[in-house]
N, C-alpha and C positions, 0 to 999 in steps of 0.2 A: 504494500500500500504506500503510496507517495503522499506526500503534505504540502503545506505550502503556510506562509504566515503576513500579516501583515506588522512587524516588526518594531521595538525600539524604543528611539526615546530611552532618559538617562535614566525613567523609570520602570525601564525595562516590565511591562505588562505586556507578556507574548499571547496573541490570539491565534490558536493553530484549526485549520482544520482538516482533515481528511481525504483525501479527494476519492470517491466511489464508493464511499462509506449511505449505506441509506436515509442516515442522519449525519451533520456534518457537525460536529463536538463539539463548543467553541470553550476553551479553555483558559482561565488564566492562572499562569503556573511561577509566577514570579510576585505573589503579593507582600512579600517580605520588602522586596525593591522598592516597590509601587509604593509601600506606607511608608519609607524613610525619604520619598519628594513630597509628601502631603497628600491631601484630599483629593480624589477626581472632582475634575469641574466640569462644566458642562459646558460643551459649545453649539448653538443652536439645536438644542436639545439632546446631543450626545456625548458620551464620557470625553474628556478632551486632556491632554497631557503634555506636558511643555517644558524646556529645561530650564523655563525661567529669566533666561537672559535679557529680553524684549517684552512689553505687551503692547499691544495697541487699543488705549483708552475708546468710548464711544466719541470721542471728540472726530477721531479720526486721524488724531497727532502722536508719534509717535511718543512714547515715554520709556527711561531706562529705569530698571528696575535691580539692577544688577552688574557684575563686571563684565565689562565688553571687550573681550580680550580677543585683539587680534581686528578690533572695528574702527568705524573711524567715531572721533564724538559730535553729540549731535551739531556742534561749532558748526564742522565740518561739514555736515549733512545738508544745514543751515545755508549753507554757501556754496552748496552742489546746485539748493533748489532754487536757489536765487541767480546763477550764472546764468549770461546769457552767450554763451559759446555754444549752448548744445548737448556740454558733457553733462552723462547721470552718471558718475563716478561711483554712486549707491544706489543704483536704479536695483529694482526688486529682483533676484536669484534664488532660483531654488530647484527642485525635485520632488514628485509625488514616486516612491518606488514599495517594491515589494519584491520578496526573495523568495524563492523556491525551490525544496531540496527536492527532489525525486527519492526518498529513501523511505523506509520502514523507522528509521531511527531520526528523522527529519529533527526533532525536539532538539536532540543532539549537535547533529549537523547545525542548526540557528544559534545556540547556546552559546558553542566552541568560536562562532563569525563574530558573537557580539565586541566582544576586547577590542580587535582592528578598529571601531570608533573609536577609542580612546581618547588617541592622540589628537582628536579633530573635534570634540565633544565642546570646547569653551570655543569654537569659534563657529558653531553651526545651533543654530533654534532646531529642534525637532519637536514633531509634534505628530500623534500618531491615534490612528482610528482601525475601524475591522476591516477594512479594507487594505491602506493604504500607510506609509508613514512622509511626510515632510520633512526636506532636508533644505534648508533657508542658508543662504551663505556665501559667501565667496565662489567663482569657481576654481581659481589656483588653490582653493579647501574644497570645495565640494566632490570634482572628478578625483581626486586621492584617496577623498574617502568612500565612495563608492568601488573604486577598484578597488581597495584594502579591503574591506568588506564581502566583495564578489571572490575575491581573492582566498580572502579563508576560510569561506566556504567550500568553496570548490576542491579545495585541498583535502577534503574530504575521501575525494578519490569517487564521490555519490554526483549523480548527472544534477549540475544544478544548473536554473535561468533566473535573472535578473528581469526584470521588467521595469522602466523608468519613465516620468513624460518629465521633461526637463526645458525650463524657461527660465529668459529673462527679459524684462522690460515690459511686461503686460501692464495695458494702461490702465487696468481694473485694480493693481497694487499698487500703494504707496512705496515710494525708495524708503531703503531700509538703511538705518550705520552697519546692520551688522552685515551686508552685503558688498560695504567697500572695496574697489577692486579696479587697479588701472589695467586689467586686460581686456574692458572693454567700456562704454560711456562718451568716448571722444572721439575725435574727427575721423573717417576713412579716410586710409589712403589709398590707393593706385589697387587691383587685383591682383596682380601679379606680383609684386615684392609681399604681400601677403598671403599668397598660394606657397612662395617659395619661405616663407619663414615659417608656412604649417608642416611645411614638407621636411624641413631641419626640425623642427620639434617633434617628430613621431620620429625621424629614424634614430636621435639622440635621447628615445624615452628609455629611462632602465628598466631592464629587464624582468620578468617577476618568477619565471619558471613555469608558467600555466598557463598553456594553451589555450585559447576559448575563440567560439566565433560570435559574428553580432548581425545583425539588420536595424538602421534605422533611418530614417527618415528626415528632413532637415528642413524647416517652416519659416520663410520667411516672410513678415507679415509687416503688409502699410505701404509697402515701395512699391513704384511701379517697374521695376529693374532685378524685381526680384528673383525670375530664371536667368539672370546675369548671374548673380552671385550663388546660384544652385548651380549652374553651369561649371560655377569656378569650384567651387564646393567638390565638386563628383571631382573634377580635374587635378585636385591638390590629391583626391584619396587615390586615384590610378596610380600616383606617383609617391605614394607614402610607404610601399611596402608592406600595409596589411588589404590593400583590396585584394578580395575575391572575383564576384562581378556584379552586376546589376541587376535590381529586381524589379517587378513589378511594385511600384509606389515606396520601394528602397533601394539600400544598397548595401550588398554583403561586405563584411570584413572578415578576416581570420590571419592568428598569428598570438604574438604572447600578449597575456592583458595587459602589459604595463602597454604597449605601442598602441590597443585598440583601445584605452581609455584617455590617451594621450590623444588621438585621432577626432575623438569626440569631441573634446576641449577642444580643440583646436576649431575644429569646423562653429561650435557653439558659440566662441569668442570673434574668430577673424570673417566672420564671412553676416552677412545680413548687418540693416546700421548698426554703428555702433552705439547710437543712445537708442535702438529700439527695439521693434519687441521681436524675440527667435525663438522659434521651438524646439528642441529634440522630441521623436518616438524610438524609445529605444528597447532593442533586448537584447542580451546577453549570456548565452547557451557554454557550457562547459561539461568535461565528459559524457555527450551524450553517447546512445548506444547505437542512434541511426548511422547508416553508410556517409558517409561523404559523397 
C-alpha cells in the first residue's frame, strides 16, 4: 500500500492517508510537536498552523511578530513599495507542495525527510492544511529547500514524487520582508546573456547523488511577449544538461537533483518580468519502477 501526506510546518502535525484503502485514515501522529507551537487556529474555518515569523493583520499591513532572520525589515519593505523603478525586491514567493512516498512504510519514509528543513526553517513561513503545505520565502531558500527535502526522501531507496505549484508576484498577494530577494524584482535584461547565465548555473549546480526526473510547466502571466520568454525558457533547458524532451503542455528533465532543482530556479527567477507575476507546475519522480 503507498501513502502520501500533506506535510510540515515547524509543528510538525503529519496528515497521512492511504491510497486504495476503502477509507482513507487521516491521522495525526505528531501531537507532542503540534502542542509545544501552541493552539490550532483557525483559518477561514480550518485548522491552520504557522511558524510564526509573519502574520498578516485584517488591516491588510503587514506586521512582525517575530525574528526575521534572513528578511529584509519592514524599513526596507517600506521602500520596495514606494520605488518607483519597478523593483519588488519583496514581491510575494512561495510554494503550495506535497510529498509522496510510494511505500508501505511511507510514515517512515516522511519522518526521516522532515530534518533536511532544518537548516531553512527561520527563513521560510510554513503553513500547512490536508491537502497541501506552504512554503513562503526566498527562492535562493526556497529551491534548496525543496531539493533537500525531495532529496531525503528519496534516499529512501522507496519511489517517491514531489508535487509543487510555485509562484511569485501574484497581484492577489501583498510583498512580503520575509520574501527579500535580489534574484529577481528589477529591471530585465537582454534574453540571451540570461539564457547563458541559466545555463552556467545548472551545469555548476552541486551534485546531490540522486537521480530523479521532472515535468513542469512554466506560466508567464500579464506580458504580451510572453512565448518570447517561454521560447527562451525551453532554449536555456536544451542547453543545460538535464533536458530530456518535450511534452505535451511540458517539458521533461532528468539527471541528479541538485542540477534539476537548480534548473527550476533558474527558469523561475530569469525568465518572465522581473517584478511580475511566474508560475511553476511542477513534479518531481525519483526511483520509480516504470521503464524509461
Amino acid at each position: 500500500m503507498s501513502g502520501g501526506f500533506s506535510f510540515l510546518g515547524n509543528h510538525s502535525q503529519l496528515l497521512l492517508f492511504a491510497v486504495g484503502a476503502v477509507a482513507s485514515p487521516l491521522a495525526s501522529v505528531c501531537d507532542p510537536w503540534c502542542n509545544a507551537f501552541g493552539p490550532v487556529r483557525l483559518k477561514n474555518g480550518f485548522p491552520f498552523h504557522s511558524n510564526g515569523a509573519l502574520t498578516r493583520p485584517s488591516t491588510g499591513v503587514l506586521r512582525t511578530v517575530g525574528a526575521e532572520t534572513g528578511a529584509a525589515s519592514p524599513q526596507t519593505l517600506e521602500a520596495d513599495l514606494g520605488n518607483t523603478s519597478g523593483a519588488r525586491r519583496a514581491m510575494f514567493s512561495g510554494a503550495q507542495i506535497s510529498l509522496y512516498p510510494m511505500a508501505d512504510d511511507f510514515v517512515g519514509v516522511i519522518l526521516g525527510a522532515l530534518s533536511a528543513l532544518d537548516p531553512y526553517r527561520d527563513r521560510l513561513r510554513i503553513e500547512t492544511d490536508d491537502i497541501s503545505t506552504l512554503l513562503v520565502g526566498p527562492p535562493e531558500v526556497l529551491f534548496p529547500a525543496l531539493r533537500d527535502l525531495f532529496v531525503a526522501a528519496a534516499q529512501s531507496g522507496k519511489h517517491c514524487v514531489l508535487s509543487a505549484a510555485i509562484s511569485r508576484g501574484c497581484p492577489g498577494e501583498p510583498d512580503d520582508p520575509i520574501c527579500r530577494s535580489d534574484a529577481f524584482g528589477g529591471p530585465v535584461g537582454p534574453l540571451g546573456p540570461r539564457k547563458q547565465a541559466a545555463i552556467t548555473a545548472v551545469r555548476n549546480a552541486a551534485a546531490t547523488g540522486q537521480p530523479a526526473a521532472a515535468q513542469f510547466s512554466l506560466y508567464v502571466m500579464g506580458i504580451g511577449d510572453h512565448m518570447d520568454e517561454i521560447y527562451g525558457c525551453i532554449d536555456f533547458l536544451k542547453q543545460s544538461g538535464v533536458y530530456d524532451r518535450s511534452k505535451n503542455f511540458c517539458t521533461k528533465l532528468r539527471g541528479d537533483t541538485g542540477a534539476i532543482f537548480s534548473a527550476l530556479n533558474e527558469a523561475f527567477c530569469r525568465f518572465g518580468p522581473g517584478a511580475g507575476h511566474v508560475t511553476l507546475d511542477v513534479t518531481v519522480s525519483a526511483n520509480s519502477p516504470s521503464a524509461v
